[in-house]
N, C-alpha and C positions, 0 to 999 in steps of 0.2 A: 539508516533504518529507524523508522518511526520507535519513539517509546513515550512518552507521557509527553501532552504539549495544552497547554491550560485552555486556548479559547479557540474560539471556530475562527477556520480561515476565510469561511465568508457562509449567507442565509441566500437560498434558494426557495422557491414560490411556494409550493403545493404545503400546507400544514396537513399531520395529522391529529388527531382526536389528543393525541396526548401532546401535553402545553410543553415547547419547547423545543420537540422535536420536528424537521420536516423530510418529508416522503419524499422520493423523486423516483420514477416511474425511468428503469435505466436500460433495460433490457428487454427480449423479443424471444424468451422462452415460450414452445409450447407445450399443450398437454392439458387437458379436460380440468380438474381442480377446482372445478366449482359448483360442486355438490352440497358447499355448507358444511363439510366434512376439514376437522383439523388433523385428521391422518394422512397421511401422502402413503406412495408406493413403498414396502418396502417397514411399513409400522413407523416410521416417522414421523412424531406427533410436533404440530408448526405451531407457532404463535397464533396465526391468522389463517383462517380457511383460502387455502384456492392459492397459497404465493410464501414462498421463501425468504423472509426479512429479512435483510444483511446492513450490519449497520457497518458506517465508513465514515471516513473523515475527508472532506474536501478540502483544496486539491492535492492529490499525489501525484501527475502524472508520471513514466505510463500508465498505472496501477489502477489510476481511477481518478476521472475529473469531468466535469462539466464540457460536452462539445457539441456544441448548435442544441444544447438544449437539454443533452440524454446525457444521463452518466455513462461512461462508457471507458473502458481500458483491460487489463492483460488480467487483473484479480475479477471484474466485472465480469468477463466471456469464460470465466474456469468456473467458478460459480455458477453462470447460467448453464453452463453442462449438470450440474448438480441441481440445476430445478429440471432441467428436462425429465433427468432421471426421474425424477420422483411426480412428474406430470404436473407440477403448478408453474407459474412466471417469479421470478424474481422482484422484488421491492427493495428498492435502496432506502433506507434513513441517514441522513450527513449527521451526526453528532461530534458534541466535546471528545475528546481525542482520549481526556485523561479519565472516561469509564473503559476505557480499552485494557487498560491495565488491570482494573478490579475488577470486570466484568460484568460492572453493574447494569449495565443494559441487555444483559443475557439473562441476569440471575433475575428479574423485574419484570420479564416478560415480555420485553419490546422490541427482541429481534432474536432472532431461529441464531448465526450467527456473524460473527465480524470477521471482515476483510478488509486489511486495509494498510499492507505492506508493511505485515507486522515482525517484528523480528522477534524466534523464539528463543525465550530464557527463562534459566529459572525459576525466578520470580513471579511471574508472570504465570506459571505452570503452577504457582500454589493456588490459584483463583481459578484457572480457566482450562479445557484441556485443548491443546491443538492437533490441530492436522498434521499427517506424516508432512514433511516439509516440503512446497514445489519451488521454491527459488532460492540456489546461492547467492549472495550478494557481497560486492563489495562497496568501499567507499572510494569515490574518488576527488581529486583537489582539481579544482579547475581555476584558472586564474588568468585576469588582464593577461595578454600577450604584449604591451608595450612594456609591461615592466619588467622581464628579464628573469622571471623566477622558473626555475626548472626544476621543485620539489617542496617539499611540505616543509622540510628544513628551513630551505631560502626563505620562506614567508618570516618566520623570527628573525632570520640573519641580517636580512635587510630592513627589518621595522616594515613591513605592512599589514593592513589588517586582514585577517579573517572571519569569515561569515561561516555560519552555520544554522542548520533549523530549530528552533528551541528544543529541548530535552527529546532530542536524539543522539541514539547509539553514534551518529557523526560527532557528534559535540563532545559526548563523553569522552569516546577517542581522542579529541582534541587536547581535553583539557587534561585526560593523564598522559599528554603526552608536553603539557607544560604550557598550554595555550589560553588565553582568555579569549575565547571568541565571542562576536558580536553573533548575539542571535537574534532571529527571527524570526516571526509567528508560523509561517509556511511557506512552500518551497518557492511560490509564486514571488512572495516577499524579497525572498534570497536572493532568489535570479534579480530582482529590480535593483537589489542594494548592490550587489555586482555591475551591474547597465549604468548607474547613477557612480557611482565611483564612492559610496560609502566604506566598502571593502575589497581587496583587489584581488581577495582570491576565497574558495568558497569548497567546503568538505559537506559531501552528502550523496548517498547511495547513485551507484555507479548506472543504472540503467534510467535515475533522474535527468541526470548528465546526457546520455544518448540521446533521450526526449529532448532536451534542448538543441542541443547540437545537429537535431535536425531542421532547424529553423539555420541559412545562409548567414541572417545578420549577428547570431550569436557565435557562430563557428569560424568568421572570420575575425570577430573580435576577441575570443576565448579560446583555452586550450586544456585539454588535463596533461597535468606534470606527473600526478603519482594514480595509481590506482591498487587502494589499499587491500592485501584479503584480509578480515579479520574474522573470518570465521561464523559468519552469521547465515543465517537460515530464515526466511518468511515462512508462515504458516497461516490458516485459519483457524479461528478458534471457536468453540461452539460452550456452553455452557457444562460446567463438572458433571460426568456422569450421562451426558446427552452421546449415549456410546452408539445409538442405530444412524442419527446423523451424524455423526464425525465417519465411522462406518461406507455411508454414502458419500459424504467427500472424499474421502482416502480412496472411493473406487473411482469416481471420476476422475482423480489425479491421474492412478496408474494408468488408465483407460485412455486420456489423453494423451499419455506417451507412448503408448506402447500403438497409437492408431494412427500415428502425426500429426494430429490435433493441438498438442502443448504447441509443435514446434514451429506450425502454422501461425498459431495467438502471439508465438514470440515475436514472429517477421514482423507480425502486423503492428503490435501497438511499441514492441523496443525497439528492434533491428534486426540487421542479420544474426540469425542462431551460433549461437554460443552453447556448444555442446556441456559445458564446464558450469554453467550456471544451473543446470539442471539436474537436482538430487539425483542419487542414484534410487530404485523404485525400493521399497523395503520388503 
C-alpha cells in the first residue's frame, strides 16, 4: 500500500494551467455539468465547473494506470460512479505521490479529491479526511520460481534480495521485519527489477500481484510464497472538513456493493471476486 514515494513514476501529455501538474482525461462519466456552475448535485462545491478532479499517482495497476491512452482501473471506475452522481465527468491529475500524505493538492485547490490506493492511517488522518474504507488489502511476496524460496523467511535465509516499492507500507513491513530492501520508484520499476534479476523476490500489495500475474510470461516465471494480512484498508481522501463530498463517496461506495457494481469493477480490473477484500458497509 502506497504511503509517501518522492518522484513521479512517469509525465503524460495534456498539461494544465497550473505548472507542473498534468491532466489526463481517464474516464466516460455522464451528466449535464456545464453550466459554469462549481456546485454539483447534492451542494458539492468542485474545484472546476463541469468535472470532478482526482488526483493519483501513476502507475498503480489494477488501481490506476495508463491503457491505450486513458487512465483507467478499479479506484478510476468507483470514482466515476461518484461523478455520475453528482452529474459532471471525472478529471484525472498524475502528481508527486508525497502531497498525498499532506494533502497539499487538496488544501491548494487543485483536486475535489485523491485516489490512489491509499492505505488509511493515522497519520495520514491528521491532514486529510477519508472515505469509509472499500478495499482490504494485503501484501504479498512474489519471487523467481528457479530459486527455491517458499516464504519471506527463505529470502534472508538463503541471502537473496528483496525488492520493494519506495516508501510503502510493503517496505515498512519489510524492514521491521529485519529486511533492507532494495527499492524502487514504482510498481512498474519493481516488476522489471524482478524480470532482470536485480532482486529475486519482491513485497507489494497483493491485487498488484494478481495484475501481474495475469500476463502468461510472468506467471510462469514467478510465484507468490506468502500473502501477508496486515491489516490495512484503502480509502479516498478529500480535503478536512469537505463533509458533503466525502458524504457522496461513502454513498457511492455502499451503493456499489449493495447493487453488484463493486463486485463487477473487481472481476474486471483485479480478478475473480474475493468476498474478504471487501469492507464490510459501515
Amino acid at each position: 500500500m502506497k504511503t509517501l514515494l518522492g518522484r513521479r513514476a512517469r509525465i503524460l501529455a495534456a498539461t494544465t494551467a497550473t505548472a507542473g501538474l498534468l491532466l489526463v482525461a481517464g474516464c466516460t462519466s455522464s451528466g449535464s455539468g456545464g453550466s459554469g456552475s462549481k456546485t454539483a448535485a447534492g451542494g458539492v462545491e468542485l474545484v472546476k465547473a463541469g468535472q470532478l478532479t482526482t488526483c493519483t499517482h501513476l502507475p498503480y495497476p489494477p488501481f490506476q494506470s495508463e491503457v491505450n491512452g486513458k487512465v483507467q482501473g478499479f479506484d478510476v471506475s468507483l470514482i466515476d460512479l461518484v461523478a455520475k452522481d453528482l452529474g459532471v465527468k471525472q478529471q484525472i491529475l498524475d502528481t508527486p505521490f508525497e502531497n498525498f500524505k499532506t494533502g497539499a493538492f487538496l488544501n491548494s485547490g487543485q483536486c475535489d479529491l485523491a485516489a490512489a490506493g491509499m492505505t488509511i492511517t493515522a497519520e495520514r488522518k491528521k491532514h486529510v479526511d477519508f472515505s469509509d474504507p472499500y478495499f482490504n488489502a494485503t501484501q504479498a511476496v512474489l519471487v523467481d520460481k528457479k530459486i527455491g524460496i517458499t516464504s519471506l523467511a527463505d529470502i534472508k535465509a538463503n541471502g537473496r534480495k528483496l525488492g520493494s516499492q519506495a516508501q510503502t507500507t510493503g517496505e515498512d513491513y519489510a524492514k521491521k521485519k529485519g529486511f533492507d530492501p532494495i527499492s524502487f520508484e514504482s510498481s512498474d520499476a519493481l516488476l522489471n527489477g524482478l524480470r532482470t534479476g536485480q532482486v529475486q523476490a519482491v513485497i507489494i500489495d497483493y491485487p498488484v500481484v494478481q495484475g501481474w500475474l495475469k500476463d502468461k510470461a510472468n506467471a510462469d516465471a514467478f510465484k507468490v510464497v506468502d500473502n501477508l494480512n496486515t491489516g490495512e484498508q484503502y480509502g479516498f481522501t478529500v480535503k478536512k472538513g469537505n463533509t458533503k463530498l466525502l458524504a457522496a463517496i461513502n454513498k457511492a461506495i455502499k451503493d456499489a456493493k449493495a447493487d453488484g457494481t463493486y463486485k463487477k469493477l473487481y472481476e474486471k480490473w483485479i480478478g475473480p471476486y474475493d468476498a474478504a477484500a471487501s469492507p464490510a458497509a459501515s
